[in-house]
MIZATOR-824814 format. One record per residue (C-alpha): x, y, z; residue number from 0. Coordinates in steps of 0.05 Angstrom, whole numbers, plus 5000, padded with zeros to 4 digits. Layout:
PT / xx / yy / zz / lumza
PT / X / Y / Z / NUM $
...
end
This chain:
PT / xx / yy / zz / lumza
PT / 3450 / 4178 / 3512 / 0 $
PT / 3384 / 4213 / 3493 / 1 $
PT / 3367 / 4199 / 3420 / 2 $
PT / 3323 / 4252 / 3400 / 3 $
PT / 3299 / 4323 / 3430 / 4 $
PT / 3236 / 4349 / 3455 / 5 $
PT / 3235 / 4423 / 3444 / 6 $
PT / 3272 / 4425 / 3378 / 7 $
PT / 3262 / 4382 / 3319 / 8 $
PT / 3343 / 4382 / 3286 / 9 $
PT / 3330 / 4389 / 3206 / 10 $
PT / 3395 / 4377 / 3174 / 11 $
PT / 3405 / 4400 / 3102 / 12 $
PT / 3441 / 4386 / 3054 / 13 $
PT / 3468 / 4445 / 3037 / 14 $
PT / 3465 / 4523 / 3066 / 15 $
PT / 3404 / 4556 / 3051 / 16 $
PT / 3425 / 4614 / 2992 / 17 $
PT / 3393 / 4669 / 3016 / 18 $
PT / 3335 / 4697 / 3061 / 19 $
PT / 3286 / 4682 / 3005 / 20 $
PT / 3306 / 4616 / 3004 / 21 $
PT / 3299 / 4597 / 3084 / 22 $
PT / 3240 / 4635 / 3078 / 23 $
PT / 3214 / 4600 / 3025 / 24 $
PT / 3227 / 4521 / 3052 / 25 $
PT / 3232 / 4533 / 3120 / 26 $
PT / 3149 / 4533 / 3151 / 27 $
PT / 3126 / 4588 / 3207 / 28 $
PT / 3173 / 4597 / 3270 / 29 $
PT / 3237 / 4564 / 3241 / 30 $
PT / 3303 / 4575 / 3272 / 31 $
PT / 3369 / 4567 / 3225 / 32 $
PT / 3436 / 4555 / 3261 / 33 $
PT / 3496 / 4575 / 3222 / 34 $
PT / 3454 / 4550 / 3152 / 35 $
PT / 3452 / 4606 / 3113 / 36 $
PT / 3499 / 4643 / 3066 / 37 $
PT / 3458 / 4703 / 3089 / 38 $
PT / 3455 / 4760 / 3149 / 39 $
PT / 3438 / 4739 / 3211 / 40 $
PT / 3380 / 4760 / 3252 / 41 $
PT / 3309 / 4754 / 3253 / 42 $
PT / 3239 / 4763 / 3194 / 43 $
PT / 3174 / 4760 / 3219 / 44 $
PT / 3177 / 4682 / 3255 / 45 $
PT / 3242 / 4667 / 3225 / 46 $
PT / 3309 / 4671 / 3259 / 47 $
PT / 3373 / 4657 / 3233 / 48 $
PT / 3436 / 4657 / 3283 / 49 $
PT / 3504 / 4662 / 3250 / 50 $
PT / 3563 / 4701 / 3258 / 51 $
PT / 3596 / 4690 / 3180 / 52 $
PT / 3563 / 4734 / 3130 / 53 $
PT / 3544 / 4803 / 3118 / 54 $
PT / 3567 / 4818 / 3187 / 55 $
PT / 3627 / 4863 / 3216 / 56 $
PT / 3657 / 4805 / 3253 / 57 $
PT / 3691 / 4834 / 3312 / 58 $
PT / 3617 / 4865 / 3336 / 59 $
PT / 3580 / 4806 / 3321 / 60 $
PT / 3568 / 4759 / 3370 / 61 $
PT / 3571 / 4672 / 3364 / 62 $
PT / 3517 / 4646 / 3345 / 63 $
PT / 3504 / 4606 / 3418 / 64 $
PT / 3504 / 4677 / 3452 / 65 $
PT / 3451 / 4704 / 3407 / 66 $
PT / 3414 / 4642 / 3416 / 67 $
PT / 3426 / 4656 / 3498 / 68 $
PT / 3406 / 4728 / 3492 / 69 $
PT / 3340 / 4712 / 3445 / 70 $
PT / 3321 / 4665 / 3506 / 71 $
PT / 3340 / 4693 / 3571 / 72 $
PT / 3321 / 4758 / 3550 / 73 $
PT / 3272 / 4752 / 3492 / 74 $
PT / 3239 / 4682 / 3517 / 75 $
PT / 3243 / 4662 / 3448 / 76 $
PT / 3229 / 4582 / 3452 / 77 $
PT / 3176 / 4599 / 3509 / 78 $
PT / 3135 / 4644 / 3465 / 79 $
PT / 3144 / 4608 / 3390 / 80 $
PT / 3130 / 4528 / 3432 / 81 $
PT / 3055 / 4557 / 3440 / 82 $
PT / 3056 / 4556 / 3364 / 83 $
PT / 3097 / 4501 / 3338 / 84 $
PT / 3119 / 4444 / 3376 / 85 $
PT / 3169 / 4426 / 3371 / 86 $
PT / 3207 / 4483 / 3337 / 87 $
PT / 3241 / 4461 / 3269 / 88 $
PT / 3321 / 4481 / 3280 / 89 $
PT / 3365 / 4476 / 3218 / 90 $
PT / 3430 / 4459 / 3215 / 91 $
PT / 3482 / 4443 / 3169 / 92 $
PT / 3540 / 4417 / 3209 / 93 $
PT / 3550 / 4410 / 3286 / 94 $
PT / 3612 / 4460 / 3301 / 95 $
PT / 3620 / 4479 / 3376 / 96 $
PT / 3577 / 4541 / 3363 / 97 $
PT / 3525 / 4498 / 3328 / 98 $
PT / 3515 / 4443 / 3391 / 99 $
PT / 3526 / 4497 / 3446 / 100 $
PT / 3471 / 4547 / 3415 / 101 $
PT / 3421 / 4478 / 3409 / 102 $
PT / 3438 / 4458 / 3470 / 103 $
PT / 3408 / 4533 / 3499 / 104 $
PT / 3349 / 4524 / 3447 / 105 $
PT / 3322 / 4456 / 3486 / 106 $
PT / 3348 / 4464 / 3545 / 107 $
PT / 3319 / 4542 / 3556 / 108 $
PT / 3270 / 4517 / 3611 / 109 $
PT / 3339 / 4490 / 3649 / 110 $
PT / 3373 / 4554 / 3624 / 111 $
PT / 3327 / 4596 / 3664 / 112 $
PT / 3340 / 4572 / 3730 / 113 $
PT / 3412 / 4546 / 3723 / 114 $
PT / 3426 / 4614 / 3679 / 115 $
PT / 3481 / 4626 / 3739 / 116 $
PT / 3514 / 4572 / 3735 / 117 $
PT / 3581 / 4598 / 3728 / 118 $
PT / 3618 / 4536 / 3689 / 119 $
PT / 3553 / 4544 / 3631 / 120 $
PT / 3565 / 4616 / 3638 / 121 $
PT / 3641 / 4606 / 3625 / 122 $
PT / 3627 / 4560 / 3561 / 123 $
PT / 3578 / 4612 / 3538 / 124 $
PT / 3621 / 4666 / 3540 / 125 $
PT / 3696 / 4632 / 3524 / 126 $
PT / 3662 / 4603 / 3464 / 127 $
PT / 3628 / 4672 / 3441 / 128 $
PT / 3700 / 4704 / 3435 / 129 $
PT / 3741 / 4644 / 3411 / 130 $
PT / 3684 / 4649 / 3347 / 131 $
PT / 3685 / 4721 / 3345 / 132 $
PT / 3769 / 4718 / 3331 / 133 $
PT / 3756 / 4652 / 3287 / 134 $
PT / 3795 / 4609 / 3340 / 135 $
PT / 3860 / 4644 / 3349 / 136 $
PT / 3839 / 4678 / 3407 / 137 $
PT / 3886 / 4678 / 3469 / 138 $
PT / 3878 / 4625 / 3515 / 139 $
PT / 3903 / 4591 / 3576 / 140 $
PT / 3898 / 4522 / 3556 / 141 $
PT / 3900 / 4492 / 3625 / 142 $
PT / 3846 / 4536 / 3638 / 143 $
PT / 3808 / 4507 / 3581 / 144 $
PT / 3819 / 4435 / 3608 / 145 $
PT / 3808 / 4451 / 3680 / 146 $
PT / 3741 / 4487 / 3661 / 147 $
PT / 3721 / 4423 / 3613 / 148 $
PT / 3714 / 4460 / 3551 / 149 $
PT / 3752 / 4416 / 3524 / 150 $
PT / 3715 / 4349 / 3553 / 151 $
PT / 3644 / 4378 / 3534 / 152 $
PT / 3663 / 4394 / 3454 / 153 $
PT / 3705 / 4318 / 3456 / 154 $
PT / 3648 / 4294 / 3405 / 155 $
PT / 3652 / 4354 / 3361 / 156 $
PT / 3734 / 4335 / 3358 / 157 $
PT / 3720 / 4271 / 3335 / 158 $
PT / 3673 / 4280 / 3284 / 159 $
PT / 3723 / 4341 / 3261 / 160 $
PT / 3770 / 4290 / 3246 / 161 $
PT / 3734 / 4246 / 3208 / 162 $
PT / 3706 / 4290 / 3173 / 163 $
PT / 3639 / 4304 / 3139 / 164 $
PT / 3599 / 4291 / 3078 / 165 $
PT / 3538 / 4313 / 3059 / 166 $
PT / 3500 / 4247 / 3075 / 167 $
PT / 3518 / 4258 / 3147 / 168 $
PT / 3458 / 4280 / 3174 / 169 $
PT / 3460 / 4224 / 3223 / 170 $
PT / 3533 / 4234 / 3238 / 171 $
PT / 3508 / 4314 / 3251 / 172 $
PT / 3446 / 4295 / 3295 / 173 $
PT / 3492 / 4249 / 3344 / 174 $
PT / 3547 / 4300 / 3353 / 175 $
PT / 3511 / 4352 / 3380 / 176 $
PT / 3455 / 4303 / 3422 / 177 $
PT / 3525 / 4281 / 3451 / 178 $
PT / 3546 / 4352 / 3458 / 179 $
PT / 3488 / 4365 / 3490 / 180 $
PT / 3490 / 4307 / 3541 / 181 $
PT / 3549 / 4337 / 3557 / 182 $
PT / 3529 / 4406 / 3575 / 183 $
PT / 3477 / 4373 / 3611 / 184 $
PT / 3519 / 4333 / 3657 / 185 $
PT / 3563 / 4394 / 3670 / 186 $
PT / 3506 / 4432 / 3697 / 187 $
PT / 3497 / 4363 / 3743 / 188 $
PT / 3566 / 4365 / 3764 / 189 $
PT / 3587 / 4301 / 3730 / 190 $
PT / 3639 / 4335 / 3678 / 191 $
PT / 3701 / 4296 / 3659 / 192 $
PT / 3767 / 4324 / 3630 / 193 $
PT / 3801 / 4320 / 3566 / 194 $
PT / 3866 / 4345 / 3553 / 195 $
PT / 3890 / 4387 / 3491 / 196 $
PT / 3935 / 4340 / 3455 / 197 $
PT / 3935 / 4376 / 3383 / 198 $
PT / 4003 / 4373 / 3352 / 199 $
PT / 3998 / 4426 / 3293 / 200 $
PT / 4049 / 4429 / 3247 / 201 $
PT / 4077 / 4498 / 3206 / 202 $
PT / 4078 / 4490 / 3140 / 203 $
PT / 4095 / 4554 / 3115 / 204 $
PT / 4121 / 4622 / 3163 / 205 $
PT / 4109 / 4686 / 3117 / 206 $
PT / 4164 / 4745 / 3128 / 207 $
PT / 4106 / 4778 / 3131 / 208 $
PT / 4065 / 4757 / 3200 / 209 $
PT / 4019 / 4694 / 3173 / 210 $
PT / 4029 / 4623 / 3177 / 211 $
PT / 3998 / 4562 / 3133 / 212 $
PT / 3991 / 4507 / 3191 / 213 $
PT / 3962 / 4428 / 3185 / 214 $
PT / 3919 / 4432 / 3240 / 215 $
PT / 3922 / 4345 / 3232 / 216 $
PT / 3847 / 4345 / 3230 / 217 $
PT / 3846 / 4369 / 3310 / 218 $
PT / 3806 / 4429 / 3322 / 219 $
PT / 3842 / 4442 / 3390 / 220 $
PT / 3898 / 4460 / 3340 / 221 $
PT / 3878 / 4530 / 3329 / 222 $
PT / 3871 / 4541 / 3409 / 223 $
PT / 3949 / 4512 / 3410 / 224 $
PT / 3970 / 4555 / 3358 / 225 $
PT / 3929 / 4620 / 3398 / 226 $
PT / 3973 / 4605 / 3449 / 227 $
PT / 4033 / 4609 / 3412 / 228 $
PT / 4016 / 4680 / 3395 / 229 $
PT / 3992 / 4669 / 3320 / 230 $
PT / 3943 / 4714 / 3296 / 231 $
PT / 3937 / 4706 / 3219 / 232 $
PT / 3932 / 4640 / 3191 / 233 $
PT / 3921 / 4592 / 3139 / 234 $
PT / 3900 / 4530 / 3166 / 235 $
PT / 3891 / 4457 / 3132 / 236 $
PT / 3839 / 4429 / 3171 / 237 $
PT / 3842 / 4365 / 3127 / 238 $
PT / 3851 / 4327 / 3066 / 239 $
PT / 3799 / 4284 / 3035 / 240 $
PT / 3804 / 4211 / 3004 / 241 $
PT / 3787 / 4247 / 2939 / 242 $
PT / 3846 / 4296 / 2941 / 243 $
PT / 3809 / 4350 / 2955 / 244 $
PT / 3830 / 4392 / 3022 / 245 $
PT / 3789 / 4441 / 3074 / 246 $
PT / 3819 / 4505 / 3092 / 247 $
PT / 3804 / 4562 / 3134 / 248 $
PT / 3827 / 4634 / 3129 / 249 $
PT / 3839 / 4663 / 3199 / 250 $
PT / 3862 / 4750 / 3216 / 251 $
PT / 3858 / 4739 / 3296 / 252 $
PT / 3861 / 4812 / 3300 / 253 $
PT / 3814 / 4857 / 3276 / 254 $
PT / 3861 / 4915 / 3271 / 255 $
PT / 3904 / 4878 / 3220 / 256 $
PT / 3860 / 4885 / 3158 / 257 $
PT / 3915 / 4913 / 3126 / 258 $
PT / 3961 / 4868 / 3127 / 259 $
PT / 3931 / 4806 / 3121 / 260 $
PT / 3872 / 4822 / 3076 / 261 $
PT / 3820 / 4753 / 3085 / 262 $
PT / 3769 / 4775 / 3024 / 263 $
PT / 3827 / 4788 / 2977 / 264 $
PT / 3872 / 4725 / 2989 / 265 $
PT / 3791 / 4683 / 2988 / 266 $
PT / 3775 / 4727 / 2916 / 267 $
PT / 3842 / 4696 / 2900 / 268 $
PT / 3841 / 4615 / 2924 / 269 $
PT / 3777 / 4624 / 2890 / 270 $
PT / 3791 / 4644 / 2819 / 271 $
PT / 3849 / 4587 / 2816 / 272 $
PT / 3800 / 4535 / 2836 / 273 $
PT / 3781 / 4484 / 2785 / 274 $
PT / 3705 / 4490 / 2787 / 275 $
PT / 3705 / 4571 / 2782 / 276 $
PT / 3633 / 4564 / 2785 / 277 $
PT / 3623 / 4536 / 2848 / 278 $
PT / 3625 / 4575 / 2901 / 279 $
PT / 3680 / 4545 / 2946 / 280 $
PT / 3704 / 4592 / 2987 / 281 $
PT / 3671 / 4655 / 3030 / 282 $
PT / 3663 / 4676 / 3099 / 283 $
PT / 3671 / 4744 / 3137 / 284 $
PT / 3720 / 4794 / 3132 / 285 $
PT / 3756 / 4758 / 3185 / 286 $
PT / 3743 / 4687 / 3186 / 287 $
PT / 3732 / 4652 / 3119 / 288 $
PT / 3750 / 4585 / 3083 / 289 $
PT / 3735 / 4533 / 3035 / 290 $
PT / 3669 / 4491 / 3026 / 291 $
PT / 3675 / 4439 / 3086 / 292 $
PT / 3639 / 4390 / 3030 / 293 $
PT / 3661 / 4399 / 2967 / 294 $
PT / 3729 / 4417 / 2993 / 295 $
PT / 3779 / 4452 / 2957 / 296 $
PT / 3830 / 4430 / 2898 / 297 $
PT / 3889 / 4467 / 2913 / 298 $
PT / 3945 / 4449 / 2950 / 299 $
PT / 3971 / 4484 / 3005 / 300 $
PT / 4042 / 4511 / 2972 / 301 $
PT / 3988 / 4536 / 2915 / 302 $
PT / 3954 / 4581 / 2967 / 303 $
PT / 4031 / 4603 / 2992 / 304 $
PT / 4042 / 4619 / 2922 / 305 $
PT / 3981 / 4658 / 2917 / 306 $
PT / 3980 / 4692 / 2990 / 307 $
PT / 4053 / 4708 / 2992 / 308 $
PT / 4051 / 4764 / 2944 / 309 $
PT / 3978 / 4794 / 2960 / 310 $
PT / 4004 / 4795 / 3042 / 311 $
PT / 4076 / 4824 / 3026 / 312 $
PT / 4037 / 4875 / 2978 / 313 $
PT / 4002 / 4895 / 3035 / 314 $
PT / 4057 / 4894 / 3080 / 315 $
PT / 4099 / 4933 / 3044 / 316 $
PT / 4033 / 4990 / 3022 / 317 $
PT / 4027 / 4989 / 3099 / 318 $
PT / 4105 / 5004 / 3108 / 319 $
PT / 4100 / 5059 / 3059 / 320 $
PT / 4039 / 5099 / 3095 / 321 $
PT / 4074 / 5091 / 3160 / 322 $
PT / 4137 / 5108 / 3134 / 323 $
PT / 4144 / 5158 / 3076 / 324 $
PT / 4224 / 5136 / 3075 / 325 $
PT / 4205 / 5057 / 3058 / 326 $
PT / 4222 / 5039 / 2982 / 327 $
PT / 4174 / 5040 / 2931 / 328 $
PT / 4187 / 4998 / 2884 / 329 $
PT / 4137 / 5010 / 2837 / 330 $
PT / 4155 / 5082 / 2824 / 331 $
PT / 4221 / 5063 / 2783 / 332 $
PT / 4235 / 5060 / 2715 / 333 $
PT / 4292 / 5008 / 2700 / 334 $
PT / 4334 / 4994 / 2637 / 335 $
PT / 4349 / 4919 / 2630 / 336 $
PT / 4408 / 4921 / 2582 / 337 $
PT / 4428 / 4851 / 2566 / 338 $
PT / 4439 / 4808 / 2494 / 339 $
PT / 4368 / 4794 / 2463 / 340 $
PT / 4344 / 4727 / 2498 / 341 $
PT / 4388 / 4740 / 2554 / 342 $
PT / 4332 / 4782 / 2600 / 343 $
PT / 4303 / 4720 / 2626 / 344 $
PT / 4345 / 4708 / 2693 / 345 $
PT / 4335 / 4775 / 2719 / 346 $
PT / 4282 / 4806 / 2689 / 347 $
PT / 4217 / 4762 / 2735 / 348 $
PT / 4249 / 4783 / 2802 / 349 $
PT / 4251 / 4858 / 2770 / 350 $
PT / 4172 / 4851 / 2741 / 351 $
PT / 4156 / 4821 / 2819 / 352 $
PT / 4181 / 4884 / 2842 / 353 $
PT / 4130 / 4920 / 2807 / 354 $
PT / 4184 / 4961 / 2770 / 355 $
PT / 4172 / 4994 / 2702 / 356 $
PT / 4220 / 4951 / 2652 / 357 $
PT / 4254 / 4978 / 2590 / 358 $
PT / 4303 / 4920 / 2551 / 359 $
PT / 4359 / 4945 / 2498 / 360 $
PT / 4415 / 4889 / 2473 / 361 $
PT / 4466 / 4938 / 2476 / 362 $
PT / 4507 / 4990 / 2492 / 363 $
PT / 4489 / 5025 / 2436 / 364 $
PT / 4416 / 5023 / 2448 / 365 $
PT / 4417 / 5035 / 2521 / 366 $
PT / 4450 / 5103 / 2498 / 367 $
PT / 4391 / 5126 / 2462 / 368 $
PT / 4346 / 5096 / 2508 / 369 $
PT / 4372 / 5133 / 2573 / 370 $
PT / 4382 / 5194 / 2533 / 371 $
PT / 4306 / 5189 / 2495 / 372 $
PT / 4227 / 5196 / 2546 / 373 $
PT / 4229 / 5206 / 2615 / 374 $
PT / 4293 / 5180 / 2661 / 375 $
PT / 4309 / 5122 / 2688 / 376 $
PT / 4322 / 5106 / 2760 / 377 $
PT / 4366 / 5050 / 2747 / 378 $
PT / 4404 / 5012 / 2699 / 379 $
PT / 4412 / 4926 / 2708 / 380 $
PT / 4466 / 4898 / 2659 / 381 $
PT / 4513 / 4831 / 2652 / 382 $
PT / 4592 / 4845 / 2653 / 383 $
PT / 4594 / 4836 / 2581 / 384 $
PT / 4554 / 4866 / 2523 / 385 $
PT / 4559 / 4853 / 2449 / 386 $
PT / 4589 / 4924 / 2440 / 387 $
PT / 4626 / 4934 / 2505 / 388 $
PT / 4619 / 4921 / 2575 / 389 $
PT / 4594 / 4947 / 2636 / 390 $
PT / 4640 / 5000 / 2653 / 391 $
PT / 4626 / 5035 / 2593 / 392 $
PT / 4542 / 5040 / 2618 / 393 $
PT / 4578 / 5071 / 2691 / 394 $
PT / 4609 / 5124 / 2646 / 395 $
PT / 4544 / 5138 / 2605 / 396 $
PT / 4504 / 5146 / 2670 / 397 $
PT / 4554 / 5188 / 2706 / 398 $
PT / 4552 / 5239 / 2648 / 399 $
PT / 4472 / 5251 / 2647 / 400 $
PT / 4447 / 5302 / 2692 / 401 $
PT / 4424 / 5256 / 2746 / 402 $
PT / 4467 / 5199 / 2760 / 403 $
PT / 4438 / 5133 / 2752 / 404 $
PT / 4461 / 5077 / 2791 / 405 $
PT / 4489 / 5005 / 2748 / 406 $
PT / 4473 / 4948 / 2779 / 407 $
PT / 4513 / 4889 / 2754 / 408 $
PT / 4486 / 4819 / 2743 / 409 $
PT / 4525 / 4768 / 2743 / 410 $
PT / 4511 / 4703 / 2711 / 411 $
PT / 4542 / 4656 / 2763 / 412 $
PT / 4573 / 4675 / 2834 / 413 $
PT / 4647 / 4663 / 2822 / 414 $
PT / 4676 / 4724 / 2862 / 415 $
PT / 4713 / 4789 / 2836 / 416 $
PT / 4648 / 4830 / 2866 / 417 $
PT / 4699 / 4877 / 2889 / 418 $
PT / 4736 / 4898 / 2825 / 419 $
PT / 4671 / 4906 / 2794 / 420 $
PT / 4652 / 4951 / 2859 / 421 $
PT / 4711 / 4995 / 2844 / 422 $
PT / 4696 / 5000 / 2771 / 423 $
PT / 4635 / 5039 / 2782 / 424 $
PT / 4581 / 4985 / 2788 / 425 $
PT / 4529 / 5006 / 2851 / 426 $
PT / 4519 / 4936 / 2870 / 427 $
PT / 4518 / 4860 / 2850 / 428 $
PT / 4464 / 4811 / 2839 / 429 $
PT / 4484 / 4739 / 2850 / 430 $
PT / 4440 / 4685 / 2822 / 431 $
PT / 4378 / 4661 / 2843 / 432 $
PT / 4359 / 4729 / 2823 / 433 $
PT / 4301 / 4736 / 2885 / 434 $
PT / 4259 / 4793 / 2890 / 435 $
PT / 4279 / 4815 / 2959 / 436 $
PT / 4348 / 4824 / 2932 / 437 $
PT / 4331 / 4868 / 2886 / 438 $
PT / 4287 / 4898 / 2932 / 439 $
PT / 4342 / 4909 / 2991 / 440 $
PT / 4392 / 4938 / 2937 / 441 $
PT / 4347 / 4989 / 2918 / 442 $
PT / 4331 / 5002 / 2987 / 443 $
PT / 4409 / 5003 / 3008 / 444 $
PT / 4429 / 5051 / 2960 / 445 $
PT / 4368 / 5095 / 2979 / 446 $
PT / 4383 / 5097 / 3054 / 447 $
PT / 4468 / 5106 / 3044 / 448 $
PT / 4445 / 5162 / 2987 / 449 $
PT / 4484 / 5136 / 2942 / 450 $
PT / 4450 / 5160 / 2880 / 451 $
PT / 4399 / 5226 / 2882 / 452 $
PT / 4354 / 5203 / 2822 / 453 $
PT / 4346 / 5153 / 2863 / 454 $
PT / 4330 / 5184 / 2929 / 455 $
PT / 4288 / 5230 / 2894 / 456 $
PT / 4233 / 5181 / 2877 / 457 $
PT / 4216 / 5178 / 2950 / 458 $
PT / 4165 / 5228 / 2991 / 459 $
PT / 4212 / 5275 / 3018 / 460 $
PT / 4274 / 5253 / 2983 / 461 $
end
């Protein structure tokens, strides 16, 4: 193996440039940044910077490797700056696929030129330019992958994935992508081995609502296995640190689903629960983000379900609702929680998860002035037994008002007789653990069979 270049001089920081201004400012003359900089790509004066995270509308924008490929087949970039600076300073910060396949095109541009048709290097170039653009979860053939030697070229890159990196690892860095490189190199020589995809992810989590959290055990290969499976949105673990500490990325394979799984808003999120709220730990494009691959992030994995789960089915459900003018709102009702004072707890989170406007009386007596006092309620939660009566005696209140409000009865443990409190009057039953989707899908149930008109009402078209 080679140990050192001869067109590029690899500069490995250790950590991403902040800004134009600041490559600008440490970098010298004719400086090339790969993937370094929490900045736009493209190109100032004799800087360039190829990267396909920030500031950029990710779906249009290519890999980094393919704008190296472009700047030299077509803008002769390394021909023209070598007469100034030899070699050309290349910064890095880590040595991703991307990373070692747009180096490789850097120093080897000379070879590029007259093997440019090569159509196993043209395959690489281009496979790798849309499995970057869709953050991994592109769809593959993975026997084509292996056949083709995708797989067998980025082998050194898979390693060092799984053991990780820290920030003295500029050595580690250097030798992945010279081996990368050596690679490529004996591919264009016709001496390329195979390496098959033996990535065993594992699901952690499947959302109702079209995402999965998945341990990708450390294996980049997992996120081609999981492509394959049809996944498009995803939370992956890539891996946890000695210090506790984990690396995540945040995938939406699909540009067209930015409203459903919403990448900036669930990264705003993982970021405000971290516990170092000043550092910036995580970030990314609009479809492919994640946490710091150093510092790592503190949460665990159920804490991001926790967190995701309501921002996705939020979405999901805002996304029903435009669609649909017929899907449940939620949000639009007003709800009287009638129930002895301390006794609200139960029911009343899966109620406030819903979104639902919340009014609590202790009794009978109070929810009488209540429902007949301000604006109407669309529904009225109570236990079978009050201090001053019972249940039946809230049906017969909200049959006399002019719109009929439906009771739903909660019941503190589920010991049967649902159906004689059915015939009493009661709309429906709630059955401990009070979950928001069954509160959700009695709403919605008595909407769709029409069983109550206030309650129809609330909905476009109703």
């Amino acid at each position: 193996m080679k140990t050192d270049f001869r067109c590029i001089e690899l500069r490995v920081v250790p950590q991403r440039f902040e800004n134009w201004e600041h490559f600008l400012r440490e970098a010298p003359e004719y400086s090339i940044g790969l993937e370094v900089m929490d900045d736009t790509p493209g190109h100032r004066g004799h800087y360039v910077h190829f990267d396909h995270h920030a500031g950029v509308v990710r779906e249009v924008t290519m890999s980094a490797a393919m704008q190296a490929y472009l700047a030299v087949r077509q803008g002769h970039l390394m021909k023209n700056w070598l007469q100034h600076r030899c070699p050309v300073p290349v910064y890095v910060w880590n040595a991703d696929q991307d990373v070692c396949l747009a180096a490789f095109i850097l120093e080897y541009h000379e070879v590029l030129e007259r093997l440019h048709n090569n159509p196993l290097l043209r395959w690489i170039v281009q496979f790798n330019n849309k499995i970057d653009v869709c953050g991994g979860l592109y769809p593959v053939d993975l026997d084509e992958l292996v056949r083709n030697h995708f797989t067998w070229v980025f082998e050194p890159y898979r390693q060092q994935r799984m053991n990780g990196k820290t920030q003295e690892d500029a050595g580690l860095v250097k030798e992945t992508i010279r081996k990368v490189c050596d690679r490529l190199e004996d591919l264009l020589l016709g001496r390329a081995g195979i390496a098959p995809i033996t990535a065993q992810p594992e699901i952690l989590y499947a959302s109702p609502h079209g995402y999965v959290i998945a341990d990708e055990k450390g294996d980049p290969n997992s996120r081609l296995v999981l492509a394959s499976r049809g996944y498009t949105n995803l939370i992956s673990l890539l891996c946890r640190r000695q210090n506790g500490r984990s690396t995540y990325s945040v995938i939406r394979g699909s540009p067209y689903d930015e409203d459903l799984f919403q990448v900036t808003k669930l990264i705003q999120a993982f970021q405000a629960a971290e516990d170092l709220p000043e550092a910036r730990i995580w970030g990314g494009s609009n479809m492919a983000a994640g946490s710091d691959s150093e510092l790592g992030s503190s949460l665990d994995w159920t804490q991001l379900r926790d967190i995701a789960e309501p921002i996705v089915e939020a979405a999901w459900l805002a996304n029903r609702a435009s669609a649909d003018p017929d899907v449940f709102d939620p949000s639009r009702l007003r709800v009287l929680l009638v129930c002895p004072a301390g006794g609200e707890a139960g029911v009343r989170p899966s109620l406030e998860e819903c979104g639902a406007e919340i009014s609590v009386v202790s009794s009978r007596d109070e929810a009488r002035q209540a429902l007949h006092a301000g604006p109407p309620f669309q529904a009225i939660f109570s236990p079978l037994k009050l201090p001053d009566g019972e249940y039946r005696d809230l049906v017969e209140m909200a049959r006399q008002l002019p719109d009929a409000v439906p009771v739903i009865v909660w019941l503190a443990q589920a010991d049967g007789g649902w159906s004689d409190v059915l015939e009493e009057g009661a709309a429906a039953v709630l059955t401990p653990p009070y979950r928001q989707g069954d509160v959700e899908y009695i709403f919605q149930a008595l909407r769709l069979h029409g069983s109550h008109q206030a309650l129809c009402e609330l909905m476009p078209g109703g």
